[in-house]
BALOBA-1460 file (C-alpha; in Angstrom, 3 decimals):
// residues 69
<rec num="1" residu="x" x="12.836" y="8.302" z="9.179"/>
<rec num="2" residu="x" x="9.561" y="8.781" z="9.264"/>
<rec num="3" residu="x" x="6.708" y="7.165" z="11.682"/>
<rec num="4" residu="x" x="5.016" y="4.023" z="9.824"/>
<rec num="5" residu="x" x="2.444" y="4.111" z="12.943"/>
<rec num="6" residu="x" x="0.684" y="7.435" z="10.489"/>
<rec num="7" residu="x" x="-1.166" y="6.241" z="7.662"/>
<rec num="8" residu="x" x="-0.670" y="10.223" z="6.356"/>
<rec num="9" residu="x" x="3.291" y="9.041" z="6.383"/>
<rec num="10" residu="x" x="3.185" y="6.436" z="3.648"/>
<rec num="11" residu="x" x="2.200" y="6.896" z="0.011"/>
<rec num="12" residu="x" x="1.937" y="4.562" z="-2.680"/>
<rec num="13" residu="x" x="5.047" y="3.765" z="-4.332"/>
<rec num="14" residu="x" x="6.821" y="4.791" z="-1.106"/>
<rec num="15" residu="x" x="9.974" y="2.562" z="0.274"/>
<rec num="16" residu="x" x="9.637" y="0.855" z="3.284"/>
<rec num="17" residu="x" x="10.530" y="-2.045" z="5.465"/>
<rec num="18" residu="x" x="7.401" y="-3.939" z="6.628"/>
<rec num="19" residu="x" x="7.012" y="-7.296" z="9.369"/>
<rec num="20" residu="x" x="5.394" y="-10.140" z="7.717"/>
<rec num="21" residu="x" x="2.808" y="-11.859" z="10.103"/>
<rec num="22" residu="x" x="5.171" y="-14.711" z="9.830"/>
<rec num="23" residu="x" x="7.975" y="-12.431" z="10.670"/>
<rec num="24" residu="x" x="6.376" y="-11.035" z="13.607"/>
<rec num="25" residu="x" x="8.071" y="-13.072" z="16.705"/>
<rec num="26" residu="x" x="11.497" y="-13.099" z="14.737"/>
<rec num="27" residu="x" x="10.593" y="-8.923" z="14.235"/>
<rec num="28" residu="x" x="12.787" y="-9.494" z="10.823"/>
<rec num="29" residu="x" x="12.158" y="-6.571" z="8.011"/>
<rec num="30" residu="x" x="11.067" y="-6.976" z="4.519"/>
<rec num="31" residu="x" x="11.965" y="-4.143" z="2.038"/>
<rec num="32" residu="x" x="10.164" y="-3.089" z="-0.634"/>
<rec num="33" residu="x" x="7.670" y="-0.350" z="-2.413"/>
<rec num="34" residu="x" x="4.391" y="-0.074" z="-1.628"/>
<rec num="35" residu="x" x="1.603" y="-0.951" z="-3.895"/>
<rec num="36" residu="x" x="-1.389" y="-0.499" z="-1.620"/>
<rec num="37" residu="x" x="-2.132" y="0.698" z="1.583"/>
<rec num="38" residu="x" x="-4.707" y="-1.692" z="3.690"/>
<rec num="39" residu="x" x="-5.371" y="0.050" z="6.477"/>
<rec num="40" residu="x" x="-8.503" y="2.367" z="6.855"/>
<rec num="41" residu="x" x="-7.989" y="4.330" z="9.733"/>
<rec num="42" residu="x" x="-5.362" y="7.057" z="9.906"/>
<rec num="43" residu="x" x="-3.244" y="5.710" z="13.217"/>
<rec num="44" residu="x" x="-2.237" y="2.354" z="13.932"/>
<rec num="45" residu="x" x="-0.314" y="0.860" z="17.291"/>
<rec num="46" residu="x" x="1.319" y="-1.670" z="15.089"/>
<rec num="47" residu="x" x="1.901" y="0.075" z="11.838"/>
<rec num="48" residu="x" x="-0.244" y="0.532" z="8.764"/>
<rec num="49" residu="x" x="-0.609" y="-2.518" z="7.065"/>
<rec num="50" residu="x" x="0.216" y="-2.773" z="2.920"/>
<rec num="51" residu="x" x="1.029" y="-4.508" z="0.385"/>
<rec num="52" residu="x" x="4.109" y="-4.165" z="-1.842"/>
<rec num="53" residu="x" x="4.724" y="-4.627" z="-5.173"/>
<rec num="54" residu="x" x="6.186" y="-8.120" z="-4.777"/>
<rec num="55" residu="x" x="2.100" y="-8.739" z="-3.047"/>
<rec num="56" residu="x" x="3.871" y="-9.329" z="0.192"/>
<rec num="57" residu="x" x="1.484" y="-7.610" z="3.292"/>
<rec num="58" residu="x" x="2.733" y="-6.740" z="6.151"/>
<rec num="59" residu="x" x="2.774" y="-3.560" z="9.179"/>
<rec num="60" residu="x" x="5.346" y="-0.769" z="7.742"/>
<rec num="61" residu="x" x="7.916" y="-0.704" z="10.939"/>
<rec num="62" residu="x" x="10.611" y="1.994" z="8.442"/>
<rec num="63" residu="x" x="9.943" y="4.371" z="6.211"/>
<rec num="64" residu="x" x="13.009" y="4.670" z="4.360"/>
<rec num="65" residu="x" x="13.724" y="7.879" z="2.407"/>
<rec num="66" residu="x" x="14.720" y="7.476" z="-1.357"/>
<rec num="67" residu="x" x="18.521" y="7.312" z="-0.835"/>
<rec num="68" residu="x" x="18.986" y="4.329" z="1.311"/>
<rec num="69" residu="x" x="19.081" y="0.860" z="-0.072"/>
């Protein structure tokens, strides 16, 4: 599993579990693919931030290779 910290780490159409801003005290995980990445720089303490293809954004916390579901 790879570090979601590395923007270099996630590509678009990549599956991943991501923490809403909602979801952030609670720490629960959203799955999904990614349909953008949001944030600029290549490193970030938190995660990168996308957005998936359902439009949900959030900081990638997993990435999870193709296999597991």
């Amino acid at each position: 599993m790879d570090d979601g910290r590395k923007r270099s780490n996630i590509k678009i159409g990549g599956h991943v579990n991501i923490v809403l801003k909602a979801d952030q005290r609670t720490g629960e995980l959203t799955e999904g693919w990614v349909e953008k990445i949001l944030t600029k720089s290549s490193f970030h303490p938190h995660g990168i931030k996308v957005r998936l293809e359902t439009g949900e954004v959030g900081r990638v916390k997993e990435i999870l290779e193709d296999g597991e579901f």
